[in-house]
C-alpha positions in Angstrom: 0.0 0.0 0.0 1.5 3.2 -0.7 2.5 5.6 2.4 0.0 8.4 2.7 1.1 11.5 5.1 -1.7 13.0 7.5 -2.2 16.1 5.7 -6.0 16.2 4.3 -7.3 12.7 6.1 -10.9 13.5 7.7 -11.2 10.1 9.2 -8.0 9.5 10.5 -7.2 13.1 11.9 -8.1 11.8 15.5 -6.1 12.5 18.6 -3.5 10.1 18.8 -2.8 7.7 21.4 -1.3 4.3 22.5 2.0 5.4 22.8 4.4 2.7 21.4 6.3 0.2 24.1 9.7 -0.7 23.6 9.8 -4.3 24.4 10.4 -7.4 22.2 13.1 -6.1 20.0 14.9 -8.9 18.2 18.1 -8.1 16.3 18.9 -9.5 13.1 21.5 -12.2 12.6 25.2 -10.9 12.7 24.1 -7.4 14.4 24.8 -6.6 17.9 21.9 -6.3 20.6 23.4 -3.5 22.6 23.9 -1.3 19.6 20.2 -1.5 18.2 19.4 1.9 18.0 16.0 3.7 20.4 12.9 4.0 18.6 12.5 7.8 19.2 10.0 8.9 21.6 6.6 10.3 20.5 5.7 7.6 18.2 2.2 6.5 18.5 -0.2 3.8 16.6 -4.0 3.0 16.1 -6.1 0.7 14.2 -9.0 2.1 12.3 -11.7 0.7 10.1 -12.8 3.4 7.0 -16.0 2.6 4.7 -13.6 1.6 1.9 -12.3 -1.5 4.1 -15.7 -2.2 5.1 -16.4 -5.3 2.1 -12.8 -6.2 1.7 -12.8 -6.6 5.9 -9.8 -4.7 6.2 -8.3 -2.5 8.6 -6.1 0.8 8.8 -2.6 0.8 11.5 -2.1 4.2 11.7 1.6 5.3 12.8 2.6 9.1 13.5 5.6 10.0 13.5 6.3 13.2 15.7 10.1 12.6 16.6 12.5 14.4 15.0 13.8 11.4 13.0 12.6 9.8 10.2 10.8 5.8 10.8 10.7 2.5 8.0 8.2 0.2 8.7 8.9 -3.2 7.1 6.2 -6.2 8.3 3.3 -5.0 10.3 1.5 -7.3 12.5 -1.4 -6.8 14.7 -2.3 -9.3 17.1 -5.6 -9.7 18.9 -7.8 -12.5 20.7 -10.7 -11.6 18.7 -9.5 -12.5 15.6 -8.3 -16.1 14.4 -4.5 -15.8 13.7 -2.7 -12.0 13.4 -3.8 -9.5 10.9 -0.9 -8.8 8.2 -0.2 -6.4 5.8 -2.3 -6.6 2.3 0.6 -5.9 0.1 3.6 -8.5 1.9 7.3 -7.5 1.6 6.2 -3.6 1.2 7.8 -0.9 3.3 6.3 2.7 5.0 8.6 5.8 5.4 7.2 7.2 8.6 8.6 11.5 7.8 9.5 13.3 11.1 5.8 14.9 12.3 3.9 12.9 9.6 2.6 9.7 9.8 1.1 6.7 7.2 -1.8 4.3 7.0 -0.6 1.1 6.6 -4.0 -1.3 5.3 -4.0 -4.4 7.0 -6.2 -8.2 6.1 -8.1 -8.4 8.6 -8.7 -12.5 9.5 -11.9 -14.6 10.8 -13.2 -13.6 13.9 -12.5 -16.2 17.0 -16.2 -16.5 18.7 -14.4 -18.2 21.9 -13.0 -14.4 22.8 -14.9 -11.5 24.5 -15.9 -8.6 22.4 -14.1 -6.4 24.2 -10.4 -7.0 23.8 -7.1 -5.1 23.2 -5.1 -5.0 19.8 -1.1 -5.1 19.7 0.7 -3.8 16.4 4.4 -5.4 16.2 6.1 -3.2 14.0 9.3 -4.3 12.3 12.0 -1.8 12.3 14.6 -1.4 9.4 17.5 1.0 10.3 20.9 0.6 8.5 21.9 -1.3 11.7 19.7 -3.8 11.0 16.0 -4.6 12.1 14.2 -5.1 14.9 10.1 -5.3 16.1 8.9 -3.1 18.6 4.7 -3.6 20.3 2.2 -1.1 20.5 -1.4 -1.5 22.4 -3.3 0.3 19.5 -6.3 2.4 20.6 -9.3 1.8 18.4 -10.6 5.4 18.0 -13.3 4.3 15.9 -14.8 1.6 18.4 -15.2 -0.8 15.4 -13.6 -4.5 16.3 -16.1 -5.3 19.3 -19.2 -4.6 16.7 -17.6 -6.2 13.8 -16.9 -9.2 16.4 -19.9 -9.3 17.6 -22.0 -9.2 14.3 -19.4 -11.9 12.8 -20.1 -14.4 15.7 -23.2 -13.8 15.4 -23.4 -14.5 11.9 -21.7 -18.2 12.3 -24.5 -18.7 14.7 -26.9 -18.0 12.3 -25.2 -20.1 9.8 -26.4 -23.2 11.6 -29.9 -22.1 10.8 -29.4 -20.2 7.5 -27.5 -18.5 5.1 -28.4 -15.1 3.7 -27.2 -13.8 -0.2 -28.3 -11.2 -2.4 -29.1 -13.5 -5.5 -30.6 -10.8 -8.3 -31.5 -7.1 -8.9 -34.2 -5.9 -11.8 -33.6 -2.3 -12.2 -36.9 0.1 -12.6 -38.0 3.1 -14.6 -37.3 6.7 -12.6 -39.6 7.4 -9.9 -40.4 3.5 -10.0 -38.8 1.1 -6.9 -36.0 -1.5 -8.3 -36.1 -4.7 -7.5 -33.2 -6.5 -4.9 -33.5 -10.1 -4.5 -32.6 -11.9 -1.0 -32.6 -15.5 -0.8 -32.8 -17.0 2.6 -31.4 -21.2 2.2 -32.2 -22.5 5.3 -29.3 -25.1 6.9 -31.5 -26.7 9.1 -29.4 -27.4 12.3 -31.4 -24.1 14.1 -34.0 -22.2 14.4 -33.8 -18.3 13.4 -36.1 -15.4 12.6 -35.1 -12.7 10.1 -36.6 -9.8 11.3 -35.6 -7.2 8.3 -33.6 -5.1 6.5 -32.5 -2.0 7.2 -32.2 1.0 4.2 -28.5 2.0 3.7 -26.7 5.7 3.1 -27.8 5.7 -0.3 -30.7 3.0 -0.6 -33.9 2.9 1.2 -37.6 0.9 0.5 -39.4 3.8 -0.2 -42.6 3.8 1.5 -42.6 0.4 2.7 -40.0 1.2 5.2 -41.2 1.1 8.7 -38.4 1.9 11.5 -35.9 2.3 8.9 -35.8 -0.9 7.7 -38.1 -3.5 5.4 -39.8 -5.7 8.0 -39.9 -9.6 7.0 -40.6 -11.5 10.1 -39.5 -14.5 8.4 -39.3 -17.8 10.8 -36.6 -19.7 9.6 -37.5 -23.4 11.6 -35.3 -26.0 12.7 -35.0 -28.8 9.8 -36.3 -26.3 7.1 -34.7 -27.0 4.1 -36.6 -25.1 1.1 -34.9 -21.6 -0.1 -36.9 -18.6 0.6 -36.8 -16.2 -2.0 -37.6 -12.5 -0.9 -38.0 -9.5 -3.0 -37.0 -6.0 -1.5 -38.4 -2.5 -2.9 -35.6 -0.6 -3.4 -34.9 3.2 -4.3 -32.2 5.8 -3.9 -32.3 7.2 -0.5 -30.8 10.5 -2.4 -30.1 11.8 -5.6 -26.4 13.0 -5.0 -24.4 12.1 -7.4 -21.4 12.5 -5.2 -22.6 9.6 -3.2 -22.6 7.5 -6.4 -19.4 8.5 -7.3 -17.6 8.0 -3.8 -20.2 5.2 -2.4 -18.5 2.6 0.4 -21.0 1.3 1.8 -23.8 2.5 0.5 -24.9 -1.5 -0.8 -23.7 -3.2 2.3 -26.7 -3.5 4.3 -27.7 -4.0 8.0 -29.8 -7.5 8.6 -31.9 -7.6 11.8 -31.8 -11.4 13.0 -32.8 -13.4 16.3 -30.8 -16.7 17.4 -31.8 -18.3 19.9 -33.2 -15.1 21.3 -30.3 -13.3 20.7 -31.5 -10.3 18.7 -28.5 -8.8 16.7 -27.7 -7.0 13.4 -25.3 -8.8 10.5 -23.5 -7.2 7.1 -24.7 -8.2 4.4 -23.0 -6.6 0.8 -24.5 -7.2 -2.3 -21.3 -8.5 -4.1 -19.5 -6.5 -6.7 -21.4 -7.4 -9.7 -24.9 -6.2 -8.2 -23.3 -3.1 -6.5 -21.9 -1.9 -10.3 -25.9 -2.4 -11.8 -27.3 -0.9 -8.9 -25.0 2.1 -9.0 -25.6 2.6 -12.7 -29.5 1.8 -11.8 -29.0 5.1 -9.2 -27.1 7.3 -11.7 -29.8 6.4 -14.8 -33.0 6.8 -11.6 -31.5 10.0 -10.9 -30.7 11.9 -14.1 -27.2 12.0 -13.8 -26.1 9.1 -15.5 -24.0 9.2 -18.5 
């Protein structure tokens, strides 16, 4: 991923904290411990989540630099109980030139969720070093300033739970005339092994149901019942929530919608994107619905 510098990010210009510890350094073969040089003080890191990484479930480390001396990055790590294995960089083997009072977004893979942790939990970035002395990791407790792993945990787990009962797809999409609500087709295949209901959909920052929305969502009330093995085929009454073509042109997550379920009388919400394909017609459904489309 290529370094960006903290000048112009709206999402990221947070107060920094989670200063960086200096423990777990490891020299590299045929360098000398003693001499490995200080990381220098005022280096902090944090772990954000923007609406671009949203689908590809990835994550932001954010390191600032404001020491007086330049940092390199090599490997980023960032550990957490709440995930299945260490989240890594996207683009392996790259490097990040940390300036002196800048700082870079590093984009990390996120990996599955582990549903035996707690949704509260702490990540740790390990942060390889490369000075011309050599290299060495250093470990930072990250702040998440967004508050995003604990939800994303908990709607993930909660989403294998459902799994036992159902799975849930967008399967089809039949655009409509302007003024006129598309059509968005959800397809409920029910696993058997649980019982579940789907309670509805809620609209998104750029799609909504039109009239038939009722508490911001499109209520089903669909009981999915233990052994229940015939798909359900649903049809939802979409239509753009605004006519702004800057929210076409810039859109994250504006086809990623919000599922209300209840397992086991667990009441929760779940992602659900529409997959690539359908989010490229139902952009260019928007644009054409709108009257700004090429």
């Amino acid at each position: 991923m290529r370094s960006r510098h903290d000048r112009g990010r709206g999402a990221l210009s947070l107060a920094v904290a989670g200063v960086l510890a200096f423990g777990g350094c490891a020299a590299t073969p045929g360098t000398d411990p003693l001499a490995q040089p200080t990381v220098p003080a005022g280096v902090s890191v944090e772990l954000a989540q923007l609406r671009a990484d949203v689908a590809p479930r990835q994550a932001q480390v954010r390191v600032v630099n404001r020491s007086a001396e330049q940092l390199v990055i090599g490997d980023v790590r960032v550990q957490d109980a709440r995930f299945d294995g260490p989240a890594t960089r996207v683009v392996a083997g790259r490097t990040s030139t940390v300036r002196a009072g800048g700082g870079v977004d590093i984009r990390v893979q996120l990996p599955p969720v582990s549903c035996g942790a707690s949704d509260e939990g702490q990540p740790v970035v390990v942060l390889e070093v490369i000075e011309e002395s050599g290299t060495h990791e250093i470990e930072a407790a990250a702040t998440d300033p967004l508050g995003f792993v604990a939800p994303l945990h908990a709607r993930e787990c909660l989403r294998e739970r459902l799994a036992d009962a159902a799975t849930l797809a967008f399967t089809g999409f039949q655009a409509s005339a302007p003024g006129e609500p598309a059509a968005l087709e959800l397809t409920v295949t029910p696993a058997g092994g649980a019982a579940a209901t789907i309670a509805g959909v809620q609209g998104t920052n750029l799609l909504d149901f039109g009239s038939a929305t009722v508490d911001g969502a499109f209520p089903l009330d669909l009981e999915v019942a233990e052994g229940e093995e015939t798909p359900i085929v649903i049809t939802l009454p979409i239509v753009p929530f605004r006519c702004d073509p800057h929210a076409v042109q810039e859109d994250k997550r504006g086809t990623i919608f919000d599922v209300r379920v209840e397992v086991a009388g667990e009441p929760g919400e779940i992602e659900l994107f529409v997959g690539d394909e359908l989010r490229g017609r139902i952009l260019s459904w928007v644009a054409a619905w709108c009257g700004f489309g090429g």
